[in-house]
C-alpha positions in Angstrom: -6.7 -1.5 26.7 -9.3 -0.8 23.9 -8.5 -1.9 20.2 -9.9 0.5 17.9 -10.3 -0.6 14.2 -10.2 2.9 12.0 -11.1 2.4 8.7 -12.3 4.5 5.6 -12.4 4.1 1.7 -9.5 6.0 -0.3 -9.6 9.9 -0.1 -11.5 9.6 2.8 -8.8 11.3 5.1 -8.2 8.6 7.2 -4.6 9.3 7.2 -5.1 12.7 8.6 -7.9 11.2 11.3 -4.9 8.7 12.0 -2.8 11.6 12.6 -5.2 13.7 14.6 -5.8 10.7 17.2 -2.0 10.3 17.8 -2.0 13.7 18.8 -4.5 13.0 21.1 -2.5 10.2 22.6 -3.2 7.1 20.7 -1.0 4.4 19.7 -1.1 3.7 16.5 -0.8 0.4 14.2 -0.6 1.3 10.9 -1.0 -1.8 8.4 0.4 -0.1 5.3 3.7 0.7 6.8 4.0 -2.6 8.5 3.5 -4.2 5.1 5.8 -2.4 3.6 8.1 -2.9 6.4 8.2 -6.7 6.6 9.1 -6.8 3.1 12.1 -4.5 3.2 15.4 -5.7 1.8 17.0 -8.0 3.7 14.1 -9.6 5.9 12.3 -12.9 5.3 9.4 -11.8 4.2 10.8 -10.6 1.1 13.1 -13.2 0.7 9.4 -15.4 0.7 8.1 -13.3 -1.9 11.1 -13.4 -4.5 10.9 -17.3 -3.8 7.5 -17.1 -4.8 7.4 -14.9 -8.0 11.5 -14.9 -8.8 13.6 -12.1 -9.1 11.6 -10.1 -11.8 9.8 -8.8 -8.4 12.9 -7.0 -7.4 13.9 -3.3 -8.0 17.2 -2.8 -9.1 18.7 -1.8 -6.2 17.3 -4.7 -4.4 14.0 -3.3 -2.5 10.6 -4.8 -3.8 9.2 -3.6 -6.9 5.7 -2.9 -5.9 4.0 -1.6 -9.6 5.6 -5.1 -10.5 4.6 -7.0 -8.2 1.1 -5.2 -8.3 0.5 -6.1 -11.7 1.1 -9.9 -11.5 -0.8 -10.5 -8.2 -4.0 -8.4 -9.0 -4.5 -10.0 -12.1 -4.4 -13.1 -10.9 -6.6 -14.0 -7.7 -4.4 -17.5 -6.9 -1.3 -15.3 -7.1 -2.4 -12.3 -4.9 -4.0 -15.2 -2.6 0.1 -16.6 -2.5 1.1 -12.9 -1.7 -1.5 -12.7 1.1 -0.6 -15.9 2.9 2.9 -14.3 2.9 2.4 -11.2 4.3 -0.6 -11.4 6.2 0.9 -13.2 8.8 4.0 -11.2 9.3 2.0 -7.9 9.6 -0.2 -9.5 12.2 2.4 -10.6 14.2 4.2 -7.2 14.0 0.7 -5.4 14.9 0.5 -8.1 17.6 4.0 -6.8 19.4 3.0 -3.5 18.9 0.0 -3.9 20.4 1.6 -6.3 23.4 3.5 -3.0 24.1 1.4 -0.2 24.7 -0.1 0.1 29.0 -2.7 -1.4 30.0 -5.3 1.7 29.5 -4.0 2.4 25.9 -6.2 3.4 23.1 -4.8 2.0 20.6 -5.9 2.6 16.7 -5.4 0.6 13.8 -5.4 2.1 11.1 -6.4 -0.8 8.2 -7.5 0.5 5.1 -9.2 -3.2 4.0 -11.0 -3.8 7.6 -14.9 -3.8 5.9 -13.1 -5.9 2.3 -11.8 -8.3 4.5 -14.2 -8.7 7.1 -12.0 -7.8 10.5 -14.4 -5.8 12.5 -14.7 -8.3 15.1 -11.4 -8.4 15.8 -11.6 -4.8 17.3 -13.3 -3.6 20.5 -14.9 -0.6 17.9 -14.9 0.3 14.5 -14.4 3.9 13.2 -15.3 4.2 9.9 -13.9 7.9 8.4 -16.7 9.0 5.8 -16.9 11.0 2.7 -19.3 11.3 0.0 -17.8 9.7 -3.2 -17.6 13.0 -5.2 -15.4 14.3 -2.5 -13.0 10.6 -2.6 -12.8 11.0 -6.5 -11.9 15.3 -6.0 -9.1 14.4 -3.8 -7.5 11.8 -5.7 -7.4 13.9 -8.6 -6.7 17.0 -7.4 -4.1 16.2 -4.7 -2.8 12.9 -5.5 -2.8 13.4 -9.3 -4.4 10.5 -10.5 -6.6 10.7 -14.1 -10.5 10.4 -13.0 -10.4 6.6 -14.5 -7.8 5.5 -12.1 -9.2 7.2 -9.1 -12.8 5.7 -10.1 -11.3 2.2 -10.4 -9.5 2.3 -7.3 -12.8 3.3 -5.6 -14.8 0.6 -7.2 -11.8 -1.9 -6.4 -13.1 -1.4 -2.6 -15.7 -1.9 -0.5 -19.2 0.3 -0.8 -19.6 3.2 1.4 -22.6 1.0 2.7 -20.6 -1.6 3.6 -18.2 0.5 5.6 -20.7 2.2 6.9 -22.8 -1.1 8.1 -19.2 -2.1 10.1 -19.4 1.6 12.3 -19.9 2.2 16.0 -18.7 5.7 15.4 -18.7 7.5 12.2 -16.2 10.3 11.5 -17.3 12.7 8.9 -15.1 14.4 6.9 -16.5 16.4 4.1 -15.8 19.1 6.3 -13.0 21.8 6.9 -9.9 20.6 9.0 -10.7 23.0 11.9 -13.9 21.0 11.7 -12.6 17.2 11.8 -10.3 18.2 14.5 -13.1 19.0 16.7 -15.3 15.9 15.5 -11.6 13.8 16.3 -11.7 15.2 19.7 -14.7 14.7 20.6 -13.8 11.1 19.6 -11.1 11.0 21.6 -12.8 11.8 25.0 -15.5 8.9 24.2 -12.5 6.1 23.6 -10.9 7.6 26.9 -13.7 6.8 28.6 -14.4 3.5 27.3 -10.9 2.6 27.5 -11.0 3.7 31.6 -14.0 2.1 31.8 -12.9 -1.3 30.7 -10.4 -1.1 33.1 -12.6 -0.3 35.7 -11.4 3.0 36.8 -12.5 6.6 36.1 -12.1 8.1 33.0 -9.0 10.6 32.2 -9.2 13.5 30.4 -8.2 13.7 26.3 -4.5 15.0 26.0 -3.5 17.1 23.4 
């Protein structure tokens, strides 16, 4: 098996990278989704968060309120600190059993927006850092996710430098570049992880699928 870490700064694309490597045949571990998955209604992780910051965290129907939520634990580093220790664990467990059930010679790819902010690169056989130049992060998250230029330019600054990232990278995907273009790039990718993944196993390397 061969643990990928793929990681870029927002806008980046590294959803669509995500996406483009699944179609190759990777399995994927998607941090976001687990987090918001181990604190759906009715499981203990969110029945640790309402115990921790009270109802006034909970949507009217029941779910989480994430803007809520949001804007008690990031201004307040003890508070988001409380939130981590919560969820942290549950979503490495979760990443841990998905993981635990993918074949031996997987490639499997996860997808963890903070890897470089929270220092997790050497819990991955590689890092793949997805790469854009700022202009192009702050043109997407204004144009297509319809954020005002402040917002988009705080959330940028809220994360780690494209240095940083960049200093974490044994492969670099680049994707100021048409779509026709990354898919290439991903494939080409694709056949390099196969091979390592074969490799580690000690057998010959397959050919990409998709």
């Amino acid at each position: 098996m061969l643990k990928v870490g793929l990681t870029g700064g927002i806008g980046a694309g590294k959803s669509e990278v995500s996406r483009l490597l699944v179609e190759c045949g990777a399995v994927l571990v998607d941090a976001d989704r687990i987090a918001r998955e181990v604190v759906a209604p009715g499981t203990p992780g969110l029945a640790a968060v309402v115990d921790a910051f009270g109802d006034e965290v909970l949507a009217p129907g029941g779910g989480l309120d994430r803007p809520r939520l949001g804007s008690i634990v990031f201004a307040d580093p003890e508070k988001l600190a409380v939130l981590n220790s919560i969820v942290h664990p549950l979503v490495g467990a979760r990443s841990h059993e998905l993981e635990s059930a993918a074949a031996e010679d997987a490639v499997v790819v996860h997808d963890v927006p903070l890897l470089a902010e929270n220092s997790l690169a050497p819990l991955y056989d590689l890092v793949i850092v997805v790469d854009t130049a700022p202009e192009t992060q702050l043109d997407r998250l204004v144009r297509l996710r319809g954020m005002t230029e402040e917002d988009a330019r705080a959330r940028m600054a809220a994360q780690a430098t494209r240095e940083k990232r960049l200093q974490i990278a044994d492969i670099v995907i680049d994707n100021d570049v048409p779509l026709p273009e990354l898919r290439g790039r991903v494939r080409e990718v694709w056949a390099e992880l196969v091979r390592r993944a074969h490799a580690a196993q000690g057998s010959p390397a397959g050919e990409p699928r998709g």
